[in-house]
C-alpha positions, 0 to 999 in steps of 0.5 A: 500500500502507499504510506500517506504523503504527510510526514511519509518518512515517519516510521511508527513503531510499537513494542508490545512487551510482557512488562511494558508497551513502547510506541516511538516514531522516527525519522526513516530518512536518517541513516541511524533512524533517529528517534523523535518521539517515545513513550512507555506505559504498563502493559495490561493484563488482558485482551481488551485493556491492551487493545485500549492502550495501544490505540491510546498510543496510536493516537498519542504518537500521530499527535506527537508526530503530525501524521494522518489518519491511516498512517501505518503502524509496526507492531512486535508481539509475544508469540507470532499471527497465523499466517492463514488467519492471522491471530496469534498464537504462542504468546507467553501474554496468553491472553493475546493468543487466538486474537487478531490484533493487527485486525481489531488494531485497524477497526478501532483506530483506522490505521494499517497495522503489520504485527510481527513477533517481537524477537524477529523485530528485534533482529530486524533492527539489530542487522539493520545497523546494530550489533548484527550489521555485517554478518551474514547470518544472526541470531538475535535471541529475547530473553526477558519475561519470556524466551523467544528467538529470530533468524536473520539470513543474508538480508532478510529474516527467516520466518520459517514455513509458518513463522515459528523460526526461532522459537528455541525457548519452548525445545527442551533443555538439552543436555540436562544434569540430575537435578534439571529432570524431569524439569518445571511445567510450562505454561505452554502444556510441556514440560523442561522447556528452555523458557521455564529456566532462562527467562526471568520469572523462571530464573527467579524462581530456581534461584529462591528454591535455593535459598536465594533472597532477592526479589528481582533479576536486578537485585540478584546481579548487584548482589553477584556483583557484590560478591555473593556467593549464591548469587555467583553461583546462580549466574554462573549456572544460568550461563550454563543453561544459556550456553547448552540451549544456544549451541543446540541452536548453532548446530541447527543453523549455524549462524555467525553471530547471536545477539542477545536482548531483552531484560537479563541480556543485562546480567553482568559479562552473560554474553562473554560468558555464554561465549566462552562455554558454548565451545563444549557442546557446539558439534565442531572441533572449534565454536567461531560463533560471535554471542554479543550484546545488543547495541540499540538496548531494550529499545531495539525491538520497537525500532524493528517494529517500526522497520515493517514499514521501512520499504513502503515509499509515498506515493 
C-alpha cells in the first residue's frame, strides 16, 4: 500500500512487551533512524485493556508526530499471527493468543497495522545497523519475561514455513544434569522447556528454591556483583543453561553471530560468558560463533517494529 504523503518518512513503531508497551516514531530518512518521539506505559493484563492502550498510543504518537489518519503502524508481539488467519498464537501474554490484533488494531483506530513477533523485530533492527550489521547470518535471541528467538539470513529474516523460526525457548533443555529432570511445567502444556529456566520469572524462581533472597533479576546481579556467593553461583549456572540451549541452536543453523536482548541480556559479562562455554557442546572441533550484546538496548525491538514499514515509499 502507499504510506500517506504527510510526514511519509515517519516510521511508527510499537513494542508490545510482557512488562511494558513502547510506541516511538522516527525519522526513516536518517541513516541511524533517529528517534523523535517515545513513550512507555504498563502493559495490561488482558485482551481488551491492551487493545485500549495501544490505540491510546496510536493516537498519542500521530499527535506527537503530525501524521494522518491511516498512517501505518509496526507492531512486535509475544508469540507470532497465523499466517492463514492471522491471530496469534504462542504468546507467553496468553491472553493475546487466538486474537487478531493487527485486525481489531485497524477497526478501532483506522490505521494499517503489520504485527510481527517481537524477537524477529528485534533482529530486524539489530542487522539493520546494530550489533548484527555485517554478518551474514544472526541470531538475535529475547530473553526477558519470556524466551523467544529470530533468524536473520543474508538480508532478510527467516520466518520459517509458518513463522515459528526461532522459537528455541519452548525445545527442551538439552543436555540436562540430575537435578534439571524431569524439569518445571510450562505454561505452554510441556514440560523442561528452555523458557521455564532462562527467562526471568523462571530464573527467579530456581534461584529462591535455593535459598536465594532477592526479589528481582536486578537485585540478584548487584548482589553477584557484590560478591555473593549464591548469587555467583546462580549466574554462573544460568550461563550454563544459556550456553547448552544456544549451541543446540548453532548446530541447527549455524549462524555467525547471536545477539542477545531483552531484560537479563543485562546480567553482568552473560554474553562473554555464554561465549566462552558454548565451545563444549557446539558439534565442531572449534565454536567461531560471535554471542554479543545488543547495541540499540531494550529499545531495539520497537525500532524493528517500526522497520515493517521501512520499504513502503509515498506515493
Amino acid at each position: 500500500m502507499n504510506i500517506s504523503r504527510k510526514n511519509s518518512n515517519i516510521l511508527v513503531g510499537i513494542d508490545l512487551g510482557g512488562t511494558k508497551i513502547e510506541t516511538a516514531g522516527f525519522d526513516a530518512e536518517s541513516p541511524e533512524l533517529t528517534n523523535i518521539w517515545r513513550n512507555r506505559v504498563a502493559t495490561p493484563d488482558n485482551y481488551q485493556s491492551t487493545l485500549e492502550v495501544l490505540s491510546q498510543q496510536i493516537t498519542a504518537a500521530c499527535t506527537h508526530c503530525a501524521l494522518p489518519d491511516d498512517h501505518p503502524i509496526g507492531v512486535g508481539c509475544p508469540g507470532c499471527p497465523n499466517p492463514k488467519t492471522g491471530l496469534i498464537r504462542n504468546a507467553n501474554s496468553t491472553w493475546l493468543n487466538g486474537q487478531n490484533l493487527a485486525q481489531d488494531l485497524k477497526i478501532k483506530t483506522g490505521h494499517p497495522v503489520r504485527l510481527q513477533n517481537d524477537a524477529n523485530c528485534f533482529i530486524r533492527s539489530e542487522a539493520r545497523d546494530g550489533a548484527a550489521k555485517g554478518f551474514g547470518s544472526a541470531f538475535g535471541v529475547i530473553i526477558g519475561t519470556g524466551c523467544g528467538g529470530g533468524v536473520w539470513l543474508g538480508t532478510n529474516l527467516w520466518p520459517g514455513a509458518s513463522g515459528i523460526a526461532g522459537e528455541w525457548g519452548h525445545n527442551s533443555l538439552p543436555w540436562p544434569g540430575p537435578n534439571e529432570t524431569p524439569g518445571p511445567s510450562c505454561w505452554c502444556g510441556q514440560q523442561n522447556c528452555l523458557e521455564s529456566w532462562l527467562s526471568g520469572p523462571g530464573m527467579l524462581r530456581h534461584y529462591q528454591q535455593e535459598g536465594g533472597p532477592a526479589h528481582s533479576v536486578e537485585e540478584l546481579a548487584r548482589r553477584a556483583l557484590a560478591g555473593d556467593q549464591l548469587e555467583q553461583s546462580t549466574l554462573d549456572q544460568y550461563a550454563n543453561r544459556l550456553a547448552r540451549g544456544l549451541a543446540q541452536m548453532i548446530n541447527l543453523l549455524d549462524v555467525e553471530v547471536i545477539v542477545l536482548g531483552g531484560g537479563l541480556s543485562n546480567l553482568p559479562q552473560i554474553a562473554e560468558r555464554t561465549e566462552r562455554l558454548i565451545g563444549q557442546w557446539v558439534f565442531s572441533d572449534a565454536s567461531t560463533v560471535r554471542i554479543v550484546q545488543n547495541h540499540h538496548g531494550d529499545s531495539s525491538g520497537v525500532r524493528g517494529a517500526a522497520l515493517l514499514w521501512a520499504n513502503e515509499r509515498p506515493s
